[in-house]
C-alpha positions in Angstrom: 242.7 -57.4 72.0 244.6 -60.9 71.4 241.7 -61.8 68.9 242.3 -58.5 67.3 246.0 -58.8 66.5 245.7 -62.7 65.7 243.1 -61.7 63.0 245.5 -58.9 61.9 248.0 -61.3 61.3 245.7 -63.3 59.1 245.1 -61.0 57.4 248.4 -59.6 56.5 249.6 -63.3 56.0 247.0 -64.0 53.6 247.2 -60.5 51.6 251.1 -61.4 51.1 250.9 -64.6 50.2 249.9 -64.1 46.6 252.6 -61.7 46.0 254.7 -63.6 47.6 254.1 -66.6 45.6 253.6 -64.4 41.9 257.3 -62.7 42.9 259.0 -66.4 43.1 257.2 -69.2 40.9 257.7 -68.7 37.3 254.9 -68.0 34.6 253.9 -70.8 32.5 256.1 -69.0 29.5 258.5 -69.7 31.4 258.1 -73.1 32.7 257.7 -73.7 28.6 260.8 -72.1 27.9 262.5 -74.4 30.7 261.0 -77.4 29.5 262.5 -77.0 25.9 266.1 -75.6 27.0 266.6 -78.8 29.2 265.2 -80.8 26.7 267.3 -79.6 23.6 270.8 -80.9 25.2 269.0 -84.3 25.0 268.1 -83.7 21.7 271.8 -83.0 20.6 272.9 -85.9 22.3 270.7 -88.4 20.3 270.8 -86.5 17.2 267.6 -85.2 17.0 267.0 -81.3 14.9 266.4 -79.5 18.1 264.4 -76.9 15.5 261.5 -79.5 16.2 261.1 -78.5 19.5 259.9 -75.0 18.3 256.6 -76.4 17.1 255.6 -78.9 20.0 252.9 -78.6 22.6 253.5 -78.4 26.5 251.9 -81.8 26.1 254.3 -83.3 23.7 256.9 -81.4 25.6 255.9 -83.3 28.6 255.7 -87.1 27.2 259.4 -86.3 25.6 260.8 -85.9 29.1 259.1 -89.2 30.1 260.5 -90.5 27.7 264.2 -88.7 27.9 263.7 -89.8 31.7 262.6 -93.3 31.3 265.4 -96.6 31.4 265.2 -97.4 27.7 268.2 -97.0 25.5 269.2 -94.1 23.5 267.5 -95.7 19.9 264.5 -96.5 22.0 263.8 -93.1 23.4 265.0 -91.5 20.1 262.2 -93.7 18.2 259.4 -92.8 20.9 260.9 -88.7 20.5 260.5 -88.8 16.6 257.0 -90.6 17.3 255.6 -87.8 19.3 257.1 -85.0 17.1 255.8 -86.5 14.1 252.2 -86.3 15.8 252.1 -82.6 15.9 
């Protein structure tokens, strides 16, 4: 009976978990659309068109946070930003 309910619960606790996790992790839309909001304040700042960041790729997206992230100066990062932007 012990093995019963402790296999019950495994079950249960493995049926929920996908819905669980789909209900609170957001779709990669989303993630995209996260990635480009924080990054357009950045853009502002170092007087970038923020229009660009319509037409980039999650992977461009990606190595212009690294970049927004990263310890160089404002005309450094801005150079590597127009870089990868003009690669699209």
């Amino acid at each position: 009976m012990k093995r019963t309910l402790v296999s019950l619960a495994t079950i249960a606790t493995l049926a929920a978990g996908p819905v669980f996790a789909d209900a609170h992790s957001p779709t990669m839309g989303e993630g995209f659309d996260m990635l480009q909001t924080a990054l357009m304040s950045d853009f502002e700042r170092m007087g970038i068109p923020t229009d660009s960041l319509d037409d980039l790729t999650l992977g461009q997206i990606a190595a212009i946070k690294a970049v927004v992230e990263s310890s160089d100066s404002d005309t450094q990062k801005k150079g590597q930003i127009e870089a990868i932007i003009s690669n699209n």
